[in-house]
Backbone as JSON Lines, residues from 0, in Angstrom:
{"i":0,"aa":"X","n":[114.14,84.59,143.75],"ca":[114.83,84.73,142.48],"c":[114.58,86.14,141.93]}
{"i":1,"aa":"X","n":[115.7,86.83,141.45],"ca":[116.05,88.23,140.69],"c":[114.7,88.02,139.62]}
{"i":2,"aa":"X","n":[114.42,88.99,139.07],"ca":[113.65,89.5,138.08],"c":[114.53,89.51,136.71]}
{"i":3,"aa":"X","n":[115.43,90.3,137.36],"ca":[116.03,90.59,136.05],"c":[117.54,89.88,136.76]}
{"i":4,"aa":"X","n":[118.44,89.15,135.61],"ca":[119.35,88.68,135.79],"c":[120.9,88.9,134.76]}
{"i":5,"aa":"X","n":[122.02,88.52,135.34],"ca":[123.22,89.29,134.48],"c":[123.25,88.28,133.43]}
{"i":6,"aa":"X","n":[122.71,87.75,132.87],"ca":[122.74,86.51,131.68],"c":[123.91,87.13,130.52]}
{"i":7,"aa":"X","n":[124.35,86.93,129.68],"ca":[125.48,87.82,128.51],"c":[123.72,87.52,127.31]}
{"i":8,"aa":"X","n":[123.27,87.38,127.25],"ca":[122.22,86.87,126.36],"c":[121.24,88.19,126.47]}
{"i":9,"aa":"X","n":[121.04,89.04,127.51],"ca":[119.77,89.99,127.85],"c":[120.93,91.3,127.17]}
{"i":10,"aa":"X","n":[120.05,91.99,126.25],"ca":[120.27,93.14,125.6],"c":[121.42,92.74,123.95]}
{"i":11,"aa":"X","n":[121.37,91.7,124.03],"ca":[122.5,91.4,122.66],"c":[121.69,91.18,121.65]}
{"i":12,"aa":"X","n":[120.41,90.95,121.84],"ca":[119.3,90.74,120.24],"c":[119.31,92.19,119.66]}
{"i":13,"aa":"X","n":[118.86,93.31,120.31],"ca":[118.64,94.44,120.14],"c":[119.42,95.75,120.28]}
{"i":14,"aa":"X","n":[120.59,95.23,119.94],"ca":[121.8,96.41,119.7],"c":[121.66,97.59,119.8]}
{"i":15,"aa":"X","n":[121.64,97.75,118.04],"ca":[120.89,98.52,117.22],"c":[119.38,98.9,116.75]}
{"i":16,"aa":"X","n":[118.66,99.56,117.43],"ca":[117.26,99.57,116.83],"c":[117.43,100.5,115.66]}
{"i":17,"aa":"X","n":[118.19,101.16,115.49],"ca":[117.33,102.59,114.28],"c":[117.73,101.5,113.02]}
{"i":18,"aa":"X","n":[117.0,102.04,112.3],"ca":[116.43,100.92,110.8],"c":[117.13,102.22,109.99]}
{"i":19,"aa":"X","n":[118.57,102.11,109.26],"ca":[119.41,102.95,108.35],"c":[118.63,102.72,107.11]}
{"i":20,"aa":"X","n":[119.14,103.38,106.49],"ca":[119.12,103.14,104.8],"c":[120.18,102.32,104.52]}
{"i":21,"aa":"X","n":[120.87,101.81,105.4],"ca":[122.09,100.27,104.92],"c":[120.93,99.36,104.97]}
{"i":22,"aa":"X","n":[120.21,99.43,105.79],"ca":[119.56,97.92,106.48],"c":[118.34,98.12,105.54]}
{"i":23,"aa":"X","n":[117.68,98.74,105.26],"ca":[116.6,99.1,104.06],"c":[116.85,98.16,102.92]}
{"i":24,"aa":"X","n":[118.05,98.82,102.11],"ca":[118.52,98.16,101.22],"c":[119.16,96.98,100.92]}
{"i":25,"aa":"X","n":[119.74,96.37,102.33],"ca":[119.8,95.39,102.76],"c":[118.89,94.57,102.86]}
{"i":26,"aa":"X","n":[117.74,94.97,103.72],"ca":[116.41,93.51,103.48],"c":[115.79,93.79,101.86]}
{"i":27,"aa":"X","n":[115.56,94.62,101.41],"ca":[114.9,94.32,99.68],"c":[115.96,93.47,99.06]}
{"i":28,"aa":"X","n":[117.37,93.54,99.12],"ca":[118.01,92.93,98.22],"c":[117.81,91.34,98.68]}
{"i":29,"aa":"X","n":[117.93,91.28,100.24],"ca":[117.83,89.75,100.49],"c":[116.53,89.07,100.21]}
{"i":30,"aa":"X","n":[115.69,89.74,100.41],"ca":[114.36,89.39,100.29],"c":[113.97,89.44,98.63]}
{"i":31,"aa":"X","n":[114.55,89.77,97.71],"ca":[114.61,89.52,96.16],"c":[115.18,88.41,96.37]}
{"i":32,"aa":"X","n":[116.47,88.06,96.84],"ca":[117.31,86.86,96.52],"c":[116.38,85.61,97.31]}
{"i":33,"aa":"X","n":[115.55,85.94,98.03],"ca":[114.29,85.05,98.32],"c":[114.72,84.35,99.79]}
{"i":34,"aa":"X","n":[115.77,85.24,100.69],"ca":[115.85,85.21,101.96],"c":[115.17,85.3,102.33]}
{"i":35,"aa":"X","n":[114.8,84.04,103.95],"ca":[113.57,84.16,104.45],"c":[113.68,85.57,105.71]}
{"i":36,"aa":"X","n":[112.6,85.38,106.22],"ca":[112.53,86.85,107.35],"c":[113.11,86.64,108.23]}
{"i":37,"aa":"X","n":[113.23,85.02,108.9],"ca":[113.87,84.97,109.81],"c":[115.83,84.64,109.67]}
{"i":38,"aa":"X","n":[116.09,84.19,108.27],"ca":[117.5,84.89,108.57],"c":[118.09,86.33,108.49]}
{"i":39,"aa":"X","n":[117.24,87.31,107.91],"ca":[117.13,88.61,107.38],"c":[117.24,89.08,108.83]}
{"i":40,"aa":"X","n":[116.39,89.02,109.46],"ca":[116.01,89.46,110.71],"c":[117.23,88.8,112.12]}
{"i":41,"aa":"X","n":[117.8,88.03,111.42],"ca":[119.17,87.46,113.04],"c":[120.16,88.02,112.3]}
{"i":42,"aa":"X","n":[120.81,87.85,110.97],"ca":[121.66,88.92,110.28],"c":[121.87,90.29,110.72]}
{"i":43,"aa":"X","n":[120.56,91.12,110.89],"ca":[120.75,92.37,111.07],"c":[120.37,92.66,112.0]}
{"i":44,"aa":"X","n":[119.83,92.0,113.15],"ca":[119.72,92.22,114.36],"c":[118.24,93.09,114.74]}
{"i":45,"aa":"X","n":[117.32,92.76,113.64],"ca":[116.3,93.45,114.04],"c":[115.03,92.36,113.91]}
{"i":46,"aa":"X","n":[113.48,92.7,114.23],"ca":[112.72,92.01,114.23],"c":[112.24,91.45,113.18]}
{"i":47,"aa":"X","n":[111.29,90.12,112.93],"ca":[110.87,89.67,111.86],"c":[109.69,90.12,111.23]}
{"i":48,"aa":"X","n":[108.57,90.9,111.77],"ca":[107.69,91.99,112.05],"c":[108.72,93.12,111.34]}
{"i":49,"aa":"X","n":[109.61,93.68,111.71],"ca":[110.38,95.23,111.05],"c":[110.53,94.59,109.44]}
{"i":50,"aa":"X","n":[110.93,93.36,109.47],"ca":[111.61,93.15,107.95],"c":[110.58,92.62,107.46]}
{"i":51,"aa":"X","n":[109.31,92.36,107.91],"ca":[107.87,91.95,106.68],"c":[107.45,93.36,106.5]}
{"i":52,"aa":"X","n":[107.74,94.37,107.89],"ca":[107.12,95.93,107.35],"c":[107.65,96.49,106.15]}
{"i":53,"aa":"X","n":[109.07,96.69,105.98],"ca":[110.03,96.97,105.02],"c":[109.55,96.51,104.11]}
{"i":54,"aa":"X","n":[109.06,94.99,104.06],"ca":[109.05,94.04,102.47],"c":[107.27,94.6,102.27]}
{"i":55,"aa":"X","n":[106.73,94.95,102.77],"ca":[105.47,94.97,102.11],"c":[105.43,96.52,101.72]}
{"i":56,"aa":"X","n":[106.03,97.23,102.34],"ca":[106.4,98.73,102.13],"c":[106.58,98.83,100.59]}
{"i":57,"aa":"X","n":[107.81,97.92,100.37],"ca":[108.58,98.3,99.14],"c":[107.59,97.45,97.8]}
{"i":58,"aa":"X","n":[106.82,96.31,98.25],"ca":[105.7,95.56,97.22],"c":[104.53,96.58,97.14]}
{"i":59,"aa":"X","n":[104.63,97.27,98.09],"ca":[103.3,97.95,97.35],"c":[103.21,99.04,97.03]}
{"i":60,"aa":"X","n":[104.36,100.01,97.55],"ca":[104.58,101.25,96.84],"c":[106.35,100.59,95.74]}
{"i":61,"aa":"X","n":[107.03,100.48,95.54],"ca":[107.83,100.08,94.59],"c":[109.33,101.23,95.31]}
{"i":62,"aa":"X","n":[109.47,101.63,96.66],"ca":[110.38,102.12,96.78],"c":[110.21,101.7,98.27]}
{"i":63,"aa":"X","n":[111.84,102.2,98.73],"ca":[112.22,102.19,99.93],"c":[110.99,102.83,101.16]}
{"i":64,"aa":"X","n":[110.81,102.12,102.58],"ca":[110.29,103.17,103.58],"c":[110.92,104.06,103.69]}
{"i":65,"aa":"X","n":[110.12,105.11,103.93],"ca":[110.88,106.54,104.3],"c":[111.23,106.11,105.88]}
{"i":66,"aa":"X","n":[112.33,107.05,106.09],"ca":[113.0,107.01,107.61],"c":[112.45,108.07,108.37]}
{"i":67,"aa":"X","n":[111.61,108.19,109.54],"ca":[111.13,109.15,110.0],"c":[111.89,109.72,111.18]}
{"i":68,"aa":"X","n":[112.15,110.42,111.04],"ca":[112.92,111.14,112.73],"c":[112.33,110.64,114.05]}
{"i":69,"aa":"X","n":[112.97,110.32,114.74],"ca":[112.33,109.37,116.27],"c":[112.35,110.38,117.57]}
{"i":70,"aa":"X","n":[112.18,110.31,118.23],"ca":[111.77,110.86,119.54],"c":[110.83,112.1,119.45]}
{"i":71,"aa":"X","n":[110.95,113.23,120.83],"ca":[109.75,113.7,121.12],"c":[109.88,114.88,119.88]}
{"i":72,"aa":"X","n":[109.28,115.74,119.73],"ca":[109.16,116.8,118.34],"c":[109.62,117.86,119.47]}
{"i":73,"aa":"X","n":[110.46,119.08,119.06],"ca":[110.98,120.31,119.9],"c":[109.85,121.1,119.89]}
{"i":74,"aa":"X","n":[109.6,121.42,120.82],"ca":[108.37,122.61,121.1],"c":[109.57,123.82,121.06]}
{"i":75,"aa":"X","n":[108.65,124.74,120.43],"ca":[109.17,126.49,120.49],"c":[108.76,127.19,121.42]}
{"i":76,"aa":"X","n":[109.89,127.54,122.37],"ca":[108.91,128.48,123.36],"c":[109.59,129.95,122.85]}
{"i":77,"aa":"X","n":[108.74,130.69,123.37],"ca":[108.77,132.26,123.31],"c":[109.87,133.22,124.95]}
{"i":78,"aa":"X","n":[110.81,133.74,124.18],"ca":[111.65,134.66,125.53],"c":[110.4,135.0,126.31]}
{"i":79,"aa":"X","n":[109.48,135.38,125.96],"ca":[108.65,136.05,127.2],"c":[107.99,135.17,128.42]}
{"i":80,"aa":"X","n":[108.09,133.76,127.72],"ca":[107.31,133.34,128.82],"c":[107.93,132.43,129.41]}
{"i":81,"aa":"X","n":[109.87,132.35,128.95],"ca":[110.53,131.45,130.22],"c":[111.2,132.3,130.61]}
């Protein structure tokens, strides 16, 4: 038996990973209206872990997570030494 298999089910949870400022404002508002994590989290297609991070983010500082830039950081190289 394959390891990995063509199921339509493998890669459809996780679409989208980057966490917008739609989806930010999206889990505080649901999560005021007293949505639990786990419909918050099949709604928007992200984890239930990402949307308790968000909700405790915003309870304990009183604003949105900041969005941090993702991948590797650009190194500067110098003409002389490529």
């Amino acid at each position: 038996m394959a390891l990995y298999t063509n199921l339509p089910e493998m890669g459809k949870r996780n679409k989208v990973v980057k966490l917008t400022k739609k989806k930010i404002n999206y889990i505080i508002r649901a999560k005021t209206r007293n949505d639990s994590n786990k419909n918050i989290s099949v709604d928007m297609k992200i984890s239930k872990s990402t949307v308790k991070r968000v909700w405790t983010y915003w309870l304990k500082h009183k604003a949105p997570i900041p969005i941090k830039k993702f991948g590797r950081k650009k190194q500067v190289t110098d003409e002389k030494s490529v």
